[in-house]
N, C-alpha and C positions, 0 to 999 in steps of 0.2 A: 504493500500500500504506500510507502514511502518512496520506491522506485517510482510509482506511475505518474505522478507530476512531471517529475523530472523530464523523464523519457516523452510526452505528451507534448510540448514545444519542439522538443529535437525532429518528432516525427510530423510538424507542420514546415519545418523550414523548407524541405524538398519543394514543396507546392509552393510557396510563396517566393521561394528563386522561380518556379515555372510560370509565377504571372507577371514577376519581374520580366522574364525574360521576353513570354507573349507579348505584352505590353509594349516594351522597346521595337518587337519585329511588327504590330501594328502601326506605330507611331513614324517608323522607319520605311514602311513599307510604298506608303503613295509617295512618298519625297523619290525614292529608288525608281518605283517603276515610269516616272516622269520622267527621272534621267536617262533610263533607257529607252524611253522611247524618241526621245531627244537625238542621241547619239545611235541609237538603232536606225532612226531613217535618214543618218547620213551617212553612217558605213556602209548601209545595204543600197544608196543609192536612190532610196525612194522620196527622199526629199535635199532641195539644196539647204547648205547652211542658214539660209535666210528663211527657207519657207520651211526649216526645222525650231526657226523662234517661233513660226508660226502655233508649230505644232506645240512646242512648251505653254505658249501664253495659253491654248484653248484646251490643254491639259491642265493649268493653274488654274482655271474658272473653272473646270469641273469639281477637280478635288473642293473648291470652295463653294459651289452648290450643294456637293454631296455635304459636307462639314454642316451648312444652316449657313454659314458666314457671307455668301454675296447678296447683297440686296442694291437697290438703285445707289443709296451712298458710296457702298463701298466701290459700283461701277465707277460714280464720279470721278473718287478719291483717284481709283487706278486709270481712267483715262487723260485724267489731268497730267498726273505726274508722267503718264508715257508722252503727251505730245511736247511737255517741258524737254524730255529728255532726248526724245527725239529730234525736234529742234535744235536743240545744242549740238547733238553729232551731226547734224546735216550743216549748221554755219562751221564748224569746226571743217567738214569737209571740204566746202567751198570754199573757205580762205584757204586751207593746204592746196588746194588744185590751182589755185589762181599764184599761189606763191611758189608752187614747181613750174608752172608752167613760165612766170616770170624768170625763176632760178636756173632753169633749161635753155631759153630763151639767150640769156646773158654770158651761156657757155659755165654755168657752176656744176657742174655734174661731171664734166669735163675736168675741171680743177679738183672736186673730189677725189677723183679715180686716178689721176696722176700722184696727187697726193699718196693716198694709198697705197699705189703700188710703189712707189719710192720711197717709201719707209723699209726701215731695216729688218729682216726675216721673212720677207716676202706673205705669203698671204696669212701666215701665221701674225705677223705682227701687225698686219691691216687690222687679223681677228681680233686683237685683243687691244686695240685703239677704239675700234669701236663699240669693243664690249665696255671699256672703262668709259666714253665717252656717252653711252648708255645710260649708266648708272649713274650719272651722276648728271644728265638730264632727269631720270626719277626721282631727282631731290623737288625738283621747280613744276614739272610738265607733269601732266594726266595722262595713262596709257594710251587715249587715243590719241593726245596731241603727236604724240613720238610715234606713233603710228601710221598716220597718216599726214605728219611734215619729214619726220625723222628717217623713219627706216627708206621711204622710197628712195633718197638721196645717197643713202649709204646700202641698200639692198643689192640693186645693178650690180656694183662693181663689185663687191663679193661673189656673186652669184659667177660675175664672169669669170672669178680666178678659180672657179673651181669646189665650191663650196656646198654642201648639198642644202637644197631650200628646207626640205623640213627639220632637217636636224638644227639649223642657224635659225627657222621660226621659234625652236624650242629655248634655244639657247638663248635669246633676246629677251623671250618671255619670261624665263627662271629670273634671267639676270634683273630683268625689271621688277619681279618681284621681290627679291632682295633687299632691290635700289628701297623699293616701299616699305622695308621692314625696318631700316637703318635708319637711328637716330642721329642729326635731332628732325630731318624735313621730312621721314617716309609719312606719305599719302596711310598706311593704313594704319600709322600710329594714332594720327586724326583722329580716326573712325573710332577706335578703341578708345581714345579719351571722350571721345561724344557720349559712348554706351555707359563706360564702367563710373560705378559709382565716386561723390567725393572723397569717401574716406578710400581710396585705392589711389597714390597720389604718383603723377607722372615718373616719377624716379622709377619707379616698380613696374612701370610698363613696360618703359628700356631694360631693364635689367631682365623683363620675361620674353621678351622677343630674341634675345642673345644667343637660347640655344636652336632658335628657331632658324638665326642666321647662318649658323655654323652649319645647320643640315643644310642649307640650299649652297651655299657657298661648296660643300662638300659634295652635291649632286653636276654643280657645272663642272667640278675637277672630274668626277665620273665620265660625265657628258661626253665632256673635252675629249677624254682617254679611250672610250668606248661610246663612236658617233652611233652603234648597233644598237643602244637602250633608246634612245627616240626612236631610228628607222626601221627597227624592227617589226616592230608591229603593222604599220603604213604598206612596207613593201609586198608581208605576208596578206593581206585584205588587196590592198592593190595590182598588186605583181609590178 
């Protein structure tokens, strides 16, 4: 009689890790199969990149019908902020087209690539001017600014030395997100002192992103060393 308490808690724990765990594969579940249908119909070809935001956004309205959560506000709330946002990429894109095509024009693309390849180590040390020259545009500029003024300008001429496009899309993009981890200007330390509370004070953010930098910093030395862990996967889907 003295055993049976005891034992009686022990023998609920089992169940109560299994609604734990239910729970989490619920919760987890529609975020997942959103993603894959996302990246499902652009490896299979059945939608472009663009018309696979499509399919996200009217995947995001379902799950928030099925939830109770969409009603006429919440349409406002999300078509406001899409045509905000959308706006901004679309003037972002036009002043970069009118400013390459100015830059082109004036023979700067020209001056890039000579520049580049007359640096010392040949396309290696192109690589790595413009990798540092990246990152440290991610102190001041938003990924799509460097996107669409940055990389065109400096894209070309790597490309032409030899470099393969996806493995150098990959390596830009690591690099930029770094750029946004590092203190004191990264973009997504912003974000994290907007969310986290006041008693969590700036010091503590930098010093938590540190091991975070070491991983990516630690992924582009990978990268560098084995171009295979990007084009692996790309080549095997694509041929």
């Amino acid at each position: 009689a003295l055993v049976l308490p005891d034992a009686m808690p022990r023998a609920k724990e089992p169940v109560s890790h299994q609604l734990r765990v239910a729970k989490l594969l619920r919760s987890i579940a529609a975020p997942l199969l959103l993603v894959l249908a996302v990246l499902g119909s652009i490896l299979t070809g059945i939608a472009t990149p663009t018309e696979a935001a499509g399919v996200g956004a009217a995947g995001a309205l379902l799950l928030a019908l099925l939830r109770g959560e969409l009603d006429f506000a919440a349409l406002h709330d999300i078509a406001k902020r899409t045509t905000r946002v959308t706006a901004m990429v679309f003037m972002i894109l036009i002043g970069a087209s009118i400013f390459a095509l100015v830059f082109r024009g004036f023979g700067g693309d020209e001056v890039v690539q000579a520049w580049l390849e007359q640096l010392p180590g040949g396309v290696v040390g192109a690589f790595i001017a413009v990798i540092v020259l990246m990152f440290f545009l991610g102190f001041v500029l938003d990924f799509i600014e460097i996107t669409f003024v940055g990389v065109p300008i400096v894209g070309p001429t790597l490309l032409s030395m030899g470099l393969d496009p996806v493995w150098l899309g990959v390596m830009i993009a690591l690099n930029l997100q770094t750029s946004f981890l590092t203190p004191p200007f990264g973009f997504a330390l912003f974000y994290l002192r907007g969310v986290a509370p006041d008693t969590v004070p700036t010091s503590a953010i930098y010093r938590g992103v540190v091991p975070f930098i070491g991983i990516q910093i630690l992924m582009l030395g990978l990268l560098a060393a084995f171009p295979e862990l990007a084009t692996w996967l790309p080549d095997r889907i694509y041929g």
